[in-house]
Kinemage of the C-alpha trace (Angstrom):
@kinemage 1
@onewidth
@group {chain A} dominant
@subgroup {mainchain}
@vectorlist {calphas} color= white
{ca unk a 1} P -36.905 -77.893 -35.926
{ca unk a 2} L -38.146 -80.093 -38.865
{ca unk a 3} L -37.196 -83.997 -38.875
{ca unk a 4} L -34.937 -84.181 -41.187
{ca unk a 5} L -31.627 -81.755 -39.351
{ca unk a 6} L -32.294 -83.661 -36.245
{ca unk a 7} L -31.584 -86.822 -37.961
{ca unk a 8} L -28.556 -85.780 -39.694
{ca unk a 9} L -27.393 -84.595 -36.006
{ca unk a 10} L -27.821 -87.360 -34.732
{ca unk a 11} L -26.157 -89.471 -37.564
{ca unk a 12} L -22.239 -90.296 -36.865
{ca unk a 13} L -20.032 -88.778 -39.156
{ca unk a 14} L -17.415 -91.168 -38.916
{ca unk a 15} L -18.098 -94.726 -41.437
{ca unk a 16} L -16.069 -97.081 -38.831
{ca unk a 17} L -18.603 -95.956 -36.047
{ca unk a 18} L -21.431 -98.247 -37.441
{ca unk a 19} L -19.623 -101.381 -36.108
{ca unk a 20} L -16.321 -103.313 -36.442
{ca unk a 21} L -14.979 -103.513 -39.774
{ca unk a 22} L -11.232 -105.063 -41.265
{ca unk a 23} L -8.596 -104.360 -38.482
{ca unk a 24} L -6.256 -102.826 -41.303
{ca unk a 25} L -8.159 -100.679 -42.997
{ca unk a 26} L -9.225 -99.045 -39.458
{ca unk a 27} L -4.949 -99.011 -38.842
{ca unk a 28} L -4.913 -97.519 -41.797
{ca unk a 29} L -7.264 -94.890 -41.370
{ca unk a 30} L -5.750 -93.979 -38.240
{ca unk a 31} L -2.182 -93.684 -39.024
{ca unk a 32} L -3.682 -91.142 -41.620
{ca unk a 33} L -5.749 -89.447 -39.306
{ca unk a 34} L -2.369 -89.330 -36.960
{ca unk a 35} L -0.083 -87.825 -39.992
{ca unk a 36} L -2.877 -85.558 -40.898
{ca unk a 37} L -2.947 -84.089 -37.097
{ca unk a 38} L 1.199 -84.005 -37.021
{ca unk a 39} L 1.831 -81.815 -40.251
{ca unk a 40} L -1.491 -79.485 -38.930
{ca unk a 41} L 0.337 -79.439 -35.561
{ca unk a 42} L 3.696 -78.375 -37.009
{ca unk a 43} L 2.034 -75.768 -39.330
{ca unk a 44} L 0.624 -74.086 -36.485
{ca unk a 45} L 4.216 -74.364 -33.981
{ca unk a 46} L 5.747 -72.638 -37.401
{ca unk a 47} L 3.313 -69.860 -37.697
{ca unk a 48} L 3.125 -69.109 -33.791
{ca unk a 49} L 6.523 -68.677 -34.264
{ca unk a 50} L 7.202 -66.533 -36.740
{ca unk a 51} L 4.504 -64.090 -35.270
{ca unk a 52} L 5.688 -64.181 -32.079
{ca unk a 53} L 9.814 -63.895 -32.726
{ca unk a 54} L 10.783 -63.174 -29.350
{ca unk a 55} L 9.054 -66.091 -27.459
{ca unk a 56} L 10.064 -68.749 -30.179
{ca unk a 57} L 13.905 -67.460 -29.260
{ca unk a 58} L 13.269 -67.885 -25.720
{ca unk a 59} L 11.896 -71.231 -26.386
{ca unk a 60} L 14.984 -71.907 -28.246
{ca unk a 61} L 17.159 -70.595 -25.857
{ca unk a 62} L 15.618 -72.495 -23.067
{ca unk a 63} L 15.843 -75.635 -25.241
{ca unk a 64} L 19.560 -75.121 -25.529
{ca unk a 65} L 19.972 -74.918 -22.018
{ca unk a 66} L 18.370 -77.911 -20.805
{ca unk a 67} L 20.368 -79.810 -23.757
{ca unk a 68} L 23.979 -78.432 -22.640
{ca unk a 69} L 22.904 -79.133 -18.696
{ca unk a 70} L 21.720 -82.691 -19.639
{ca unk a 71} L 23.835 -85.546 -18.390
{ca unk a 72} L 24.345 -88.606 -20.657
């Protein structure tokens, strides 16, 4: 393996990991990171349900159920 791919390996590839840097900017990057994950995570619910119909109305029906049973 020549010298240079095993140093890129073992390179981070995130910037922050060098060392701390400004609190906010690291909040920052984070809360984009987070929103990033969230609408990935809710693309992939959406398709998993619309190729599997009948389990995403089971779910659903399920979901109802503990909702009416729930006690305020």
């Amino acid at each position: 393996m020549p010298d240079g791919e095993e140093r890129k390996r073992d390179q981070p590839d995130t910037p922050d990991a060098g060392g701390p840097q400004d609190p906010q900017e690291t909040e920052t990057a984070r809360r984009r990171r987070r929103a990033q994950f969230l609408r990935e995570l809710h693309e992939a619910k959406a398709l998993r349900d619309r190729v599997q119909p009948r389990r995403a109305r089971a779910a659903r029906m399920r979901q109802a159920m503990r909702m009416r049973t729930f006690r305020w």
